[in-house]
N, C-alpha and C positions, 0 to 999 in steps of 0.2 A: 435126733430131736423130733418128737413129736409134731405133728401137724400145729396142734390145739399151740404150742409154747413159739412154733417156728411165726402164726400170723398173728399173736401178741407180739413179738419185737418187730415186726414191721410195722404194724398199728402204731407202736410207741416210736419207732424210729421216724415215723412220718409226722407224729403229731408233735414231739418234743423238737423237732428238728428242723422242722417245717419241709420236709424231702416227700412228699408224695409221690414220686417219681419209682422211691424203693416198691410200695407195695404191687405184690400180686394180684390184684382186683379179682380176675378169671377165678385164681385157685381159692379164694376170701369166699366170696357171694358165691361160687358153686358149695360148699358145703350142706349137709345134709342138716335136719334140724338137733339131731343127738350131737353132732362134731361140733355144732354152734353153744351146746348146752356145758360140753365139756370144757370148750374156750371159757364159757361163763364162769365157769367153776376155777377153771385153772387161776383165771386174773382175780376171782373174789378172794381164793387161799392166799394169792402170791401180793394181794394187795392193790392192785391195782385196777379195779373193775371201773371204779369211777370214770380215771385217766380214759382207759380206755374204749367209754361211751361217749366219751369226748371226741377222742379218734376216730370213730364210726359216725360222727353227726358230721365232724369237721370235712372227712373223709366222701360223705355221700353214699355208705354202704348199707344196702338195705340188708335189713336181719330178719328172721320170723319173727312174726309177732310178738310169742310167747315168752321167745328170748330177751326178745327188748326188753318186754315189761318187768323182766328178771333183772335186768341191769338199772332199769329205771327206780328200780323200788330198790334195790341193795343201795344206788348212787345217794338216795335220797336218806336213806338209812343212818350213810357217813356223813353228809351235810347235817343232818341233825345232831346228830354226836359233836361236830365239830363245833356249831354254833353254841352247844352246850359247856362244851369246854372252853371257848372263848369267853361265853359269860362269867363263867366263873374264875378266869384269869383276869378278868377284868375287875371281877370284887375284892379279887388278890391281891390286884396292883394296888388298889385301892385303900384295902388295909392297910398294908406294910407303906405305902403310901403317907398315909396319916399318923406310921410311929417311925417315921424316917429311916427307912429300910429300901435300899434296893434292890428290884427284883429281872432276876434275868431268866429267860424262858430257853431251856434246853430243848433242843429234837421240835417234837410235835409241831404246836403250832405255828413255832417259830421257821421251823423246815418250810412248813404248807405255805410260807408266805412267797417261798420261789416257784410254785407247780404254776402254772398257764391259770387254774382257776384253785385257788388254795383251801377250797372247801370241800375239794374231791381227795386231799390225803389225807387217809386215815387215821386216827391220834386214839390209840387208845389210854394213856394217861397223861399229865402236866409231871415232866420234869422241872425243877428251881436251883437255881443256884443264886443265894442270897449276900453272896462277898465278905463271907467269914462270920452274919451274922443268924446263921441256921439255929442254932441255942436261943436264942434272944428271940426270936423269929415265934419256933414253937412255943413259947413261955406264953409270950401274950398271946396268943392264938387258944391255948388251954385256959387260961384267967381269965382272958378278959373276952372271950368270946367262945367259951365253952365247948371248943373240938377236939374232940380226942387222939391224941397224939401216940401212932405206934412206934415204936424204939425197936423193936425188935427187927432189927434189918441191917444188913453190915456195913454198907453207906451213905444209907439217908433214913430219915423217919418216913412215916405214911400219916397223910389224914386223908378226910373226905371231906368237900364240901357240893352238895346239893347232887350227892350220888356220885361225883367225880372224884377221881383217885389222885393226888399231890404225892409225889416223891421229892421230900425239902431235903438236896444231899448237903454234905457235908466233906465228899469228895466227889469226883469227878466218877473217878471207876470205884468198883469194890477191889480188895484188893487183897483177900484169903487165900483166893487160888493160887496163887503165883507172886512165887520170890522177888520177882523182877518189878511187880504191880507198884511196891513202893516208891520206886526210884520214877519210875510214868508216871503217878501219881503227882508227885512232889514237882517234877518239872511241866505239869497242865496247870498244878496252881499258880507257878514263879510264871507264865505266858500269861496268865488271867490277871497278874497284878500289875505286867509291863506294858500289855497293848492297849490301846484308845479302847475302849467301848464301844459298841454299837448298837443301834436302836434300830427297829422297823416300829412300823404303825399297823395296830390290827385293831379294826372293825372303829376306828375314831381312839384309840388308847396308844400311848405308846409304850413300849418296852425295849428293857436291854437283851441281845442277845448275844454270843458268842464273836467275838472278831475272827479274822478269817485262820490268823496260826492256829490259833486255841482253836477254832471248831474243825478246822480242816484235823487236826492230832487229836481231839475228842471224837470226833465221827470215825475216824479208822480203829482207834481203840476200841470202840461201842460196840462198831460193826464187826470186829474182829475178835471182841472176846463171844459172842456169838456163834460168830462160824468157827470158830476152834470148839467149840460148845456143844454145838448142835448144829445151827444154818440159818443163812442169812433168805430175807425173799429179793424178788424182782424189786420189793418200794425200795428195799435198801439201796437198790444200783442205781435207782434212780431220786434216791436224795441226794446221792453221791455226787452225777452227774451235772442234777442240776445246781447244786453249791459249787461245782465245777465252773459252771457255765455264769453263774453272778457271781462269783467272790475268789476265781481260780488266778486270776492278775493279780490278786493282791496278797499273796501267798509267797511267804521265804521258804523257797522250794530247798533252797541247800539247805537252809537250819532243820527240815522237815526231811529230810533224807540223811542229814545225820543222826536226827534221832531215832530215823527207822533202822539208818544199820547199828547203834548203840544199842536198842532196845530188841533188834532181830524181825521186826515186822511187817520190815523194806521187800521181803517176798507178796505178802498178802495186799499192802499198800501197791503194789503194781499189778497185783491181779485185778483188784476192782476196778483201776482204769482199763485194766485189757478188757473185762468182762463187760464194761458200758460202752467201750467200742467194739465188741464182737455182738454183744446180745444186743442194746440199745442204740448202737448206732451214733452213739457219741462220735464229735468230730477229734481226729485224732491233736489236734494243734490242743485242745483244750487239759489232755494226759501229759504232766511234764516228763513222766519214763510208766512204762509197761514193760509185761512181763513175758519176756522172751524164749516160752516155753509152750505153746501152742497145745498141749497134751494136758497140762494143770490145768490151763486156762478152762480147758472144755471140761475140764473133768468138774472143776469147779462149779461152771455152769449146770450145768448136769447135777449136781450135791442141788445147787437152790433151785432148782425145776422139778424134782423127785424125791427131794428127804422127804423121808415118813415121820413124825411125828409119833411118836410112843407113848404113852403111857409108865411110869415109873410101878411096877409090882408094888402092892401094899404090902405084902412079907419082906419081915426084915432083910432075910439071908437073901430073897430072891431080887431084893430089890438091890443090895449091893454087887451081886452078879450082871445084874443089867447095868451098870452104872462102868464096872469095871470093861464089859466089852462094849459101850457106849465112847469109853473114854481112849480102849485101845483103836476101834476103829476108826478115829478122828486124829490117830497121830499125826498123817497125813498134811490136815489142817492145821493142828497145835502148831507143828514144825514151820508154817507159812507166817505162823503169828506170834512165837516165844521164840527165844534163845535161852532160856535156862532150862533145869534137868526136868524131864516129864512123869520121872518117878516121884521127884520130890515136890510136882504139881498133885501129885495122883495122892499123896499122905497127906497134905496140908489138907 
């Protein structure tokens, strides 16, 4: 592991965790100013640059100047985005509000409200889940308020309001790629209609958000059809973590490991506890089981420290070529996250 990747997780190990004790001070602040620049770079790709100017103020670490003001100006970037996104969840609630519709906020903001300051996690769109009334939902949203509603999506619709992206699903996951998607599918809605609701308060508003069965089996599915996909980052382990750390007590761990070994994704489900206790420094009491294989674990970590990012060929033939050893090099990870056939993932 790289230097740049090894004093992010102490950064984040200290700050998440309150453990100051783990970091290398000596090895941190001797850095040169290119090894401070690549840090900067590492945590903006992997998501986490904000958090981790937090860490460096909380911490007492002086950085070069130039570096700072890279983080200061990126930090400030995602608090602007975030405030923006909350306004406009707030005209949402507000809407659906007034034609008696509720509205529950998937991921984004609703994640940001467990980070130490929830204006430094990044959100790039408004996930919704409307409680069966997603049709009804976009109807008046097109009539009676004139936004234009895209359909052409295999989960949920898309609009936009005031430059923001709304994903209004209609189911939890997609569920084209894989045989098995229905059967997850079907049993995230049957958790979503049994358990209490919950609510957080964001910015003076409140909203519904995910209870903890449903989001703890939504957030592994998310995160997992992802990483069988392509690759998860650092924000991921540490949404993880920290929905760990407020909502992990109130989790039917047996009901949730039997659906992992029914559905096959009880490998990958214990790698992201291994991996926020190896990379992030999660405390281990807070993992109800990990993954007892030290070699995936790291390999794993290593996939979300160093996946490259591709581009898809715009030629047809070429782009189906890249797609096909795309999809065999990640059997690896499918295997962590499916138990049905990977051929018959790769046709659908």
């Amino acid at each position: 592991m790289r230097l740049s990747a090894q004093i992010i997780s102490q950064l984040l190990s200290s700050y998440l965790w309150d453990n100051p004790s783990i970091l290398e001070r000596e090895k941190i602040e001797s850095q040169t100013t290119e090894q401070w620049f690549e840090l900067y770079q590492l945590s903006l790709r992997q998501g986490v640059c904000a958090i981790i100017l937090d860490s460096l103020i909380a911490n007492k670490i002086d950085i070069p100047r130039p570096i700072k003001m890279r983080f200061i100006s990126a930090t400030d970037k995602i608090e602007r985005k975030y405030r923006q996104k909350v306004s406009v969840a707030k005209r949402l609630e507000s809407i659906y509000s007034e034609n008696n519709i509720k509205l529950m906020i998937l991921k984004g903001i609703g994640l940001a409200q467990l980070y130490p300051v929830p204006k430094h996690r990044p959100c790039s769109d408004i996930d919704i889940w409307l409680f069966g009334k997603q049709s009804e939902a976009d109807r008046i949203l097109s009539e009676k308020y004139k936004i234009a509603i895209n359909e052409a999506h295999h989960h949920h619709t898309v609009f936009h309001i005031d430059g923001v992206m709304i994903e209004n699903h209609y189911d939890f996951i997609e569920q084209h790629s894989r045989s098995s998607k229905a059967s997850i599918e079907q049993t995230l809605k049957n958790i979503s209609t049994t358990e209490e609701h919950y609510t957080t308060e964001i910015d003076g508003t409140k909203f519904y958000i995910p209870a903890p069965n449903l989001n703890i089996y939504f957030l592994t599915m998310h995160a997992g059809a992802h990483f069988a996909a392509e690759n998860i980052s650092i924000r991921h382990l540490t949404d993880w973590a920290l929905f760990l750390k407020s909502f992990g007590s109130e989790v039917d761990y047996p009901m949730i490991i039997n659906l992992a070994d029914e559905f096959g994704f009880r490998p990958f489900f214990e790698c992201l506890n291994s991996m926020c206790i190896s990379y992030l420094g999660m405390p281990k009491e807070l993992a109800y089981c990990t993954l007892d294989d030290e070699k995936i674990v790291a390999k794993s970590i290593d996939d979300v420290l160093n996946y490259k990012q591709k581009e898809i060929p715009n030629n047809f033939i070429k782009g189906w070529i890249f797609r096909i050893k795309r999809r065999f090099s990640n059997i690896w990870k499918q295997k962590m996250v499916y138990n049905d056939s990977h051929f018959s993932a790769f046709i659908l």
